[in-house]
C-alpha positions as CSV (number, residue, x, y, z in Angstrom):
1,X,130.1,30.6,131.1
2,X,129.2,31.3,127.6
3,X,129.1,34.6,126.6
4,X,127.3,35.3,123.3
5,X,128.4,38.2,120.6
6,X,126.3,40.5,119.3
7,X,125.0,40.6,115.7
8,X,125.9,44.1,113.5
9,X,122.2,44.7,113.7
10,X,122.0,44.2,117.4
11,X,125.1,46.7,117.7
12,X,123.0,49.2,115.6
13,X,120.3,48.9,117.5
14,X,121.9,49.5,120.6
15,X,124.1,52.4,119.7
16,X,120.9,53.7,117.8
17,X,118.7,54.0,121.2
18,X,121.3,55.9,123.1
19,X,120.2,59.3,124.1
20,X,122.1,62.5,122.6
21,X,124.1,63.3,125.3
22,X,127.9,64.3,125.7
23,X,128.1,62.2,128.4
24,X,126.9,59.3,127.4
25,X,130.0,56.7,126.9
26,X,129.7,53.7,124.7
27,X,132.2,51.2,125.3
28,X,133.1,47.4,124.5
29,X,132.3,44.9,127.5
30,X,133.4,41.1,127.2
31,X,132.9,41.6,123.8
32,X,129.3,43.2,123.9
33,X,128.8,46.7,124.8
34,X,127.8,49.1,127.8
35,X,126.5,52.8,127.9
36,X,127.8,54.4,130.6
37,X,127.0,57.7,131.9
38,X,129.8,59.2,134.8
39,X,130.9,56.3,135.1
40,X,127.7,54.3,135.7
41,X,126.5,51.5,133.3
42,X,123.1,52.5,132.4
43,X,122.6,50.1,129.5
44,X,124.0,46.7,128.2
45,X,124.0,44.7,125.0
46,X,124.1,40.8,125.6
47,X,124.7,38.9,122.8
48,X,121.3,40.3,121.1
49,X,119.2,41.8,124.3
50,X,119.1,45.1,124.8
51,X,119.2,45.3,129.0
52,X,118.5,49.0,131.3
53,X,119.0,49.5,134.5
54,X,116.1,50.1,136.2
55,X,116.7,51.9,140.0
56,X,113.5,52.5,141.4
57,X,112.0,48.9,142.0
58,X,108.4,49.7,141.6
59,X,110.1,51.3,137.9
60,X,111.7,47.7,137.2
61,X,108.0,45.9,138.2
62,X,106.7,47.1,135.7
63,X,109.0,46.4,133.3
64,X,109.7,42.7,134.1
65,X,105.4,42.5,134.0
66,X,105.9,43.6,130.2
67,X,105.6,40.6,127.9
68,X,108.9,39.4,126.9
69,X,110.7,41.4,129.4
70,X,113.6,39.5,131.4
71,X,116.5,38.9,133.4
72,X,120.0,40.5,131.7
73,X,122.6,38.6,131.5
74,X,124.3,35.3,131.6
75,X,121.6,33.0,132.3
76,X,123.0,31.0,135.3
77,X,124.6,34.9,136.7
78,X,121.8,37.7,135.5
79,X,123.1,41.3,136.7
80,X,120.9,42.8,139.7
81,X,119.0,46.1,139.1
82,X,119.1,45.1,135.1
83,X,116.2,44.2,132.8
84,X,116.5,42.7,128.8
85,X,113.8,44.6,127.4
86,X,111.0,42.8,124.9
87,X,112.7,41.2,121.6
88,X,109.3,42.8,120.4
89,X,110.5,45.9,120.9
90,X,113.3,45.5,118.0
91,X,109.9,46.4,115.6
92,X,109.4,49.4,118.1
93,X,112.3,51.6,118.4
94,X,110.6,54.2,120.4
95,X,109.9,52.2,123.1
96,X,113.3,51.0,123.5
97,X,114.7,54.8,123.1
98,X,111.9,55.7,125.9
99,X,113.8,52.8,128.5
100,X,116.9,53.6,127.3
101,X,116.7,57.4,128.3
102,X,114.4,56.6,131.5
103,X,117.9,54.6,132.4
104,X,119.5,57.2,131.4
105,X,117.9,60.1,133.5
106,X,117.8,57.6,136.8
107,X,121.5,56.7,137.0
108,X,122.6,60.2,135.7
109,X,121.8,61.2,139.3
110,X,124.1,58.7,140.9
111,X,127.1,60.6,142.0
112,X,130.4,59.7,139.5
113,X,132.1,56.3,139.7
114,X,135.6,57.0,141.2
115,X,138.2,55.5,137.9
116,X,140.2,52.4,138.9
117,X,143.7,53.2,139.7
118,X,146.1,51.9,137.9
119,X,148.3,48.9,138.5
């Protein structure tokens, strides 16, 4: 499986669209990044594509209908529950802010990821 790096200005972006929150954790993944919050990936960068996770299905309808919306993720493996939001949406920052911290707010109410323990 190929996994693809992100440009500077994909990092940017990404970082850019987090919400200002103290818990919000930004951290390397496979050479991309993920935003985690307790524990909880809420967001993904993929090479250039910008994923949420979406929890409430009728939520993640919508946002797959949205031109240019997609799976997120390796292409033959995408990651359930995730959406790559419109390339479109590069031009329109506040959208991708809005999806960010709607991702943000939903997962935020999962309970904490428990830490792996150590080998």
């Amino acid at each position: 499986m190929q996994i693809p790096k992100p440009s500077d200005a994909a990092k940017e972006r990404f970082t850019s669209s987090m919400p200002d929150d103290p818990r919000v954790v930004v951290k390397p993944m496979f050479g991309n990044l993920g935003a985690f919050v307790n524990g909880n990936m809420f967001a993904g960068l993929f090479g250039d594509r910008i994923g949420v996770r979406v929890l409430d299905e009728g939520v993640r309808t919508e946002l797959e209908s949205t031109e240019g919306a997609g799976p997120f993720g390796p292409e033959e493996r995408p990651m359930g529950g995730y959406v790559s939001v419109p390339e479109a949406w590069d031009r329109e920052p506040e959208r991708l802010t809005e999806w960010v911290e709607r991702a943000f707010d939903e997962v935020a109410q999962l309970p904490p990821k428990a830490p792996k323990s150590k080998r």
